[in-house]
Every structure is written in C-alpha cells, then in structure tokens.
N, C-alpha and C positions, 0 to 999 in steps of 0.2 A: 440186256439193258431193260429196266423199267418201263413199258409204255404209259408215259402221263397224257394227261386229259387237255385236246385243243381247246376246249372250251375255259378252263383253269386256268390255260397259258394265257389265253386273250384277256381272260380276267384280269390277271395279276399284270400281265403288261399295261393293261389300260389303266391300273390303279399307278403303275408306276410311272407313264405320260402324268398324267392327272398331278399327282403330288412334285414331279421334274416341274411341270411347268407352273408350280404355284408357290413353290418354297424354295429356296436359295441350297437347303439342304436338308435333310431328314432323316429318319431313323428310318430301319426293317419295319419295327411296328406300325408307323404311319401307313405303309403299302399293306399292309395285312388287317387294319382295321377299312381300310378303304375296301379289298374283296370281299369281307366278312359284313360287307353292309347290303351287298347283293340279296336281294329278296329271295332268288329262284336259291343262291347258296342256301340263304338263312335256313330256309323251310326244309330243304335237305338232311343240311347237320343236324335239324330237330328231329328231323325224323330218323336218323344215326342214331342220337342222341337215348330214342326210346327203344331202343332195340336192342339183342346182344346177350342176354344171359348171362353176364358179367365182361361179355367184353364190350371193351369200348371204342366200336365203331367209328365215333364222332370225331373222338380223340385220334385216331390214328388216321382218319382226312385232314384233320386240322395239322399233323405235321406233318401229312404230307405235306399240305399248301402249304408251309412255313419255308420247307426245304424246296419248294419249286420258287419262291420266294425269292430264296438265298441263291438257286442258281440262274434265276433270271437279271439277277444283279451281279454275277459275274461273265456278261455278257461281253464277248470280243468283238473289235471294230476287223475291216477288210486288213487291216496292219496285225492283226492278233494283239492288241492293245485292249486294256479291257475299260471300257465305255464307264464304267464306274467306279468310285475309289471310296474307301470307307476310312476314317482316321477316330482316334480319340479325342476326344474335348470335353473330359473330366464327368462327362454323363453318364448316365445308366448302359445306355446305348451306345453304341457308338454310328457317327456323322456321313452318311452319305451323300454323293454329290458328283455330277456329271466329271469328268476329270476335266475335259474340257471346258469347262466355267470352274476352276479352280485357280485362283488369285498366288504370287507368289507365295507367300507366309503359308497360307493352306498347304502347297504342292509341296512348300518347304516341313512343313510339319509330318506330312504324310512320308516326304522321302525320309526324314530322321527316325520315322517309327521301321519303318521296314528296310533301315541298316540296323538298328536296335537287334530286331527281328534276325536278319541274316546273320548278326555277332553270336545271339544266342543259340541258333539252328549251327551254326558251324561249330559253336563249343562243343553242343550235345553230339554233332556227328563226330568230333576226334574220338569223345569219350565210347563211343561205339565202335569206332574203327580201333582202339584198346582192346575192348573186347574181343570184338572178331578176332583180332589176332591172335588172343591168347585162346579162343576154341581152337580155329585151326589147327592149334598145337596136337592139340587131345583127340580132336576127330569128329566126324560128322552127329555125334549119338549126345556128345558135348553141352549140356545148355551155361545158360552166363551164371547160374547160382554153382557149378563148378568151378567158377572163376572168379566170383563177384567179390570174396574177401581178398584176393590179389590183385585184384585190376582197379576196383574201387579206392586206394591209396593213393596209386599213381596218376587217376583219374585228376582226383583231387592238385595233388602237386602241379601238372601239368596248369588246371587252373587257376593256380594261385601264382603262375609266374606267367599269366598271359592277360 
C-alpha cells in the first residue's frame, strides 16, 4: 500500500471540517481549493513546479492530493456506513454532503441514483457472465475477442428483453 503524507491527511481533513461545517453541501473542488490555499503547500508545488526536466512533479502531487481527497470522502463510520454521500444535481460536479444531514428528497434522490447504478452494473455483469461461459468452453489461453462475434448477439437479445 502507498504511504500518504500525515501532514496531507490533516490538511485535507481540516478543509473538509471547514467547508461540512459552512455549507449545506459541496463539491470535491471546494476541499481541494481550500488545501491548495495552504501557504507551506503553495510554496512547495512552486517549487515542484520548477523542477523536473520535463516531468511534472507538481502535477503528479496535485493528484495525488485530489485522490487522497476522494478517499478521505469515502470515509466509514464504526457501522462501516460511509459518513459521506455524493449525488447529482444537474452540475459540473457532483453534490456532497454529510449523509447524516441529508433531508428525505436528498436520501430519496441519492437512493434512485444508485439502484439506477446497481441495474446497470447487474446488466453489464450477465453480459460478462455470457462471456465467461462461452471461454470456459474453449479453455484457459481463450480471450473474449474469440467469442465476441457470438456472445455479443445474445448479449444484446438478453437486453432488449429485460
């Protein structure tokens, strides 16, 4: 596993207290321009920034901390319920927001998106579990473009009656 930076973690935690307790809800970006206003960071990334012989340093900090970000917003309570829930609302971004301050219509919103989500993730797994079946046939050395013009039809059929 990755060793990330305690010092990153507190950051981005602190930006995401900070923005919980000032807005009703928010985007990823709001927490990631809130770390990126830290002085000691700034001065860092410039100095990433100037460095490198074509690579780019800077760039490859900044997502890390996008993706320390992302997983400090999928953060589990003692129930393994995760403390945060993210939905659409027709923006760039999409809306996060404690789940526990989430009002019906919200909870209700969030729960329609991710049966939406489950319908499609179940289609795509039948359409997979077609496949597997017909490698097994052929044998371990097998991939799915040896099958893909036969299994791909009934792929289809399967979905158009379900």
């Amino acid at each position: 596993m990755a060793k990330t930076s305690p010092h990153l973690d507190r950051l981005i935690r602190s930006a995401l207290r900070d923005v919980e307790s000032s807005q009703g809800y928010w985007h990823k970006s709001d927490i990631a321009r809130r770390v990126y206003t830290n002085d000691a960071l700034k001065k860092k990334l410039s100095q990433l920034d100037g460095m490198g012989n074509g690579y780019n340093f800077g760039g490859l900090v900044r997502h890390q901390i996008d993706a320390m970000i992302g997983g400090v917003m999928q953060d589990r309570d003692a129930y393994r319920i995760r403390r945060y829930e993210c939905y659409s609302a027709g923006e760039r971004e999409r809306r996060w927001q404690p789940l526990q301050a989430m009002t019906t219509d919200v909870l209700r919103a969030v729960t329609r998106e991710t049966r939406t989500q489950e319908r499609v993730l179940k289609i795509k797994g039948s359409g997979y579990e077609m496949f597997l079946e017909a490698l097994e046939e052929l044998g371990p050395e097998a991939t799915v473009s040896d099958v893909y013009d036969d299994v791909a039809p009934r792929i289809m059929e399967a979905r158009a009656g379900s």
